[in-house]
N, C-alpha and C positions, 0 to 999 in steps of 0.2 A: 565500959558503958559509955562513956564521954565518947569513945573513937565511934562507938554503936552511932551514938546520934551526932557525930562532924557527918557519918556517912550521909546520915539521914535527908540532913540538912542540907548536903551538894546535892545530892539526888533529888528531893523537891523544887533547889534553885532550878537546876539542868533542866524540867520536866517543865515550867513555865517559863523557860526563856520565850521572850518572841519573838516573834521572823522581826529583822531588822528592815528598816523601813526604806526604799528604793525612790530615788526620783527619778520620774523616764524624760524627765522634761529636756528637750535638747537645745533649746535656745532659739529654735528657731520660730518667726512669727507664725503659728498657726489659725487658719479661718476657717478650717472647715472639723470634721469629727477626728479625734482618735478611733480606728480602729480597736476589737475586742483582742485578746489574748488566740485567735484560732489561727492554726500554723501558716496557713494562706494570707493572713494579715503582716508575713516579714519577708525580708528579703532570703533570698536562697544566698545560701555559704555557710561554715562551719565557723561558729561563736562560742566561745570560752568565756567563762565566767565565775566568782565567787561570792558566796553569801553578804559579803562585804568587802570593802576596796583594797582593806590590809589582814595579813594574818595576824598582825599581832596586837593584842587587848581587849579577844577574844577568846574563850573558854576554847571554842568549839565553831566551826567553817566547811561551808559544803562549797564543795568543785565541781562545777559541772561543765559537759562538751557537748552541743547538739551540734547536728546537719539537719541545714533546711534547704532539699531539693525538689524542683516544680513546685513549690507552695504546699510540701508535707514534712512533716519531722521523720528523718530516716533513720537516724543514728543517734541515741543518748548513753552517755556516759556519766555517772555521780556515785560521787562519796562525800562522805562527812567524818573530819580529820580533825584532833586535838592538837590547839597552837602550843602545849608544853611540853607532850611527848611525842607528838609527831608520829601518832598513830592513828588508821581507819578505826570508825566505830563500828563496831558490827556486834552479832549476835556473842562472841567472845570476850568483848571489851569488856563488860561487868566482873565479869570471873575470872580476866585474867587484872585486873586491878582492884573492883572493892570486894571480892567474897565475903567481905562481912556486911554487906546489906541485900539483903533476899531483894529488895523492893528495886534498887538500883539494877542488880543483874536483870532482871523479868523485863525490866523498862530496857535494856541494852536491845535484848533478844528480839524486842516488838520492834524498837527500832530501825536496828541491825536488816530485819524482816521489811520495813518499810521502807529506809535506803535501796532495796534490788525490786520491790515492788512500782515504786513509784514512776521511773523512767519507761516502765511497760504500759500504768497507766495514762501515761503523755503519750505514748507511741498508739495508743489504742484510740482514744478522743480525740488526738490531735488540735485540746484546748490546756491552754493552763486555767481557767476560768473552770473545767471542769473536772479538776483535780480537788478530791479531798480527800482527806483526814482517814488511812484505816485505824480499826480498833488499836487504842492504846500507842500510836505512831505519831501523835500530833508534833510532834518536836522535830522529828525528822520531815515530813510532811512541811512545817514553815519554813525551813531549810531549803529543802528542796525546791519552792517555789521562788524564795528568793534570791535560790540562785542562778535559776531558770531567767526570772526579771534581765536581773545583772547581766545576763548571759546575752539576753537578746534585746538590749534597749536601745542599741544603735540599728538596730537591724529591723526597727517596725517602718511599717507604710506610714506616712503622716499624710494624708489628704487635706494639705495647705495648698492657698495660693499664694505666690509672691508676690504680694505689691510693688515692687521696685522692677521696671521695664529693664533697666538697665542691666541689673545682679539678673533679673532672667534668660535676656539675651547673652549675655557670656557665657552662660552655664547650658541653656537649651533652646531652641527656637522653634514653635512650632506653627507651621501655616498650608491650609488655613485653620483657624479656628475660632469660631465652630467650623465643621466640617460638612459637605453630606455624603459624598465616598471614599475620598481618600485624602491622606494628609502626609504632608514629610517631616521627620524630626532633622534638623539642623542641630550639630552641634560638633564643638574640637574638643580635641583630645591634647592635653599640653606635653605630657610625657607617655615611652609606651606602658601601657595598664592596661589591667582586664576591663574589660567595658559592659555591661550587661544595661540594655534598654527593653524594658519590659510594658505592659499594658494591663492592667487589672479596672477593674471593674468598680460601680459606686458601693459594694461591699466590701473589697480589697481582696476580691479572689482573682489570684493569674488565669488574664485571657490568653496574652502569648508574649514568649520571648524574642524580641527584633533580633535584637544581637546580643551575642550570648559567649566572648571570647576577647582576646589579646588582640589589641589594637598599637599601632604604632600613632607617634603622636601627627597629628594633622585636621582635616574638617572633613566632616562627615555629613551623609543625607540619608535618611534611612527611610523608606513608606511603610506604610499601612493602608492595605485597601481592601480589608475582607471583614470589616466589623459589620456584626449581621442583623445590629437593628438599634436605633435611638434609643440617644441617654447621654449619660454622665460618666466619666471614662478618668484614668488615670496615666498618666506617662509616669514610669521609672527610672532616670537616667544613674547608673552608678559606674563611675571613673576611678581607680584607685581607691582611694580613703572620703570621696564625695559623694552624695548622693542626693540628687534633686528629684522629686515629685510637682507634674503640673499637671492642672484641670483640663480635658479634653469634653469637648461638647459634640455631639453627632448627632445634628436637624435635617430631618425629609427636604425634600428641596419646595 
């Protein structure tokens, strides 16, 4: 009876754990909005990530791997792994360790079901914002999100402007701007690195990619001369392990 209700008692804990809490903040000064969780709002490349920054002093950890190519989620990979046996949870985890709690196993199985379900709901929406909960999965479900977060937090659009002329021109130069048809991005490369200079929109949907490949280190000029109507515009500069965002403006003449 006693082991009856130890099981009880894990299984209740396990079932309200909550998603662990994520901070996207990157440090850097931002002045204009965060973008929403929708897959066009992050940069394209493949992000690994877990529920939390350690496995260990934690029950229980979701692993996840997306690709985000042209501004959609391609590719999801997730599971959710126990830090003492170093097992996937899944629809067999209950029964193959507590058969003596009915309640524990039923909650493995919903689980189990919502660990393979969930990365198809991401791939289907292509929001994390519009991911929820199915029946009786809510544990797996905060998991999954959080590790989703973790996954992709270096990887969002920040629509800031840098106030410092200086820290800007180092990183990217853009003239003129405002613009009314075409503009060049200046900028070096200090070592060789993959380079991707991209343009999205005052939403943070990809208009188009400049460059999009292996650069050797030097100084670069890249145009733009086919945006097709006024507004509010973004540059993406990403060098290696940096990534700068600047305000582009496009006024009729």
């Amino acid at each position: 009876m006693k082991t009856v209700l130890h099981m009880f008692i894990i299984c209740a804990v396990l079932i309200l754990i909550p998603a662990p809490s994520l901070d996207n903040e990157t440090g850097e000064k931002n002045t204009g909005a965060v973008l929403s969780d929708t897959s066009s709002n992050f940069l394209d490349g493949n992000y690994e990530g877990c529920s939390r920054d350690g496995y260990t002093g934690e029950n229980f950890w979701g692993h996840i791997k997306i690709t985000v190519e042209s501004g959609s989620f391609t590719d999801i990979w997730f599971t959710i792994r126990d830090s003492s046996l170093h097992e996937p949870v899944d629809s067999m985890y209950g029964v193959n360790h507590y058969s003596g709690s009915p309640l524990y196993m039923q909650q493995c199985v919903e689980d189990g079901h919502g660990i393979e379900i969930y990365p198809q709901l991401l791939m289907e929406s292509q929001s994390l914002d519009a991911i929820d909960a199915i029946t009786g999965a809510t544990w797996s479900c905060n998991i999954f999100i959080a590790s989703a977060e973790k996954a992709l937090e270096g990887a969002r659009i920040h629509t800031h402007v840098d106030e410092n002329p200086d820290h800007a021109g180092a990183l990217m130069k853009i003239v003129p701007n405002p613009f009314h048809s075409e503009l060049a991005f200046e900028y070096n490369v200090s070592e060789p690195c993959f380079v991707k200079l991209s343009v999205y929109n005052s939403e943070g949907r990809l208009i188009k990619h400049l460059v999009n490949q292996e650069q050797q280190a030097g100084h670069y000029s890249i145009s733009w001369n086919d945006c097709s109507s006024d507004g509010v515009y973004f540059g993406s500069l990403s060098t290696g392990n940096k990534v700068y965002c600047s305000k582009l403006v496009r006024a009729g003449r």
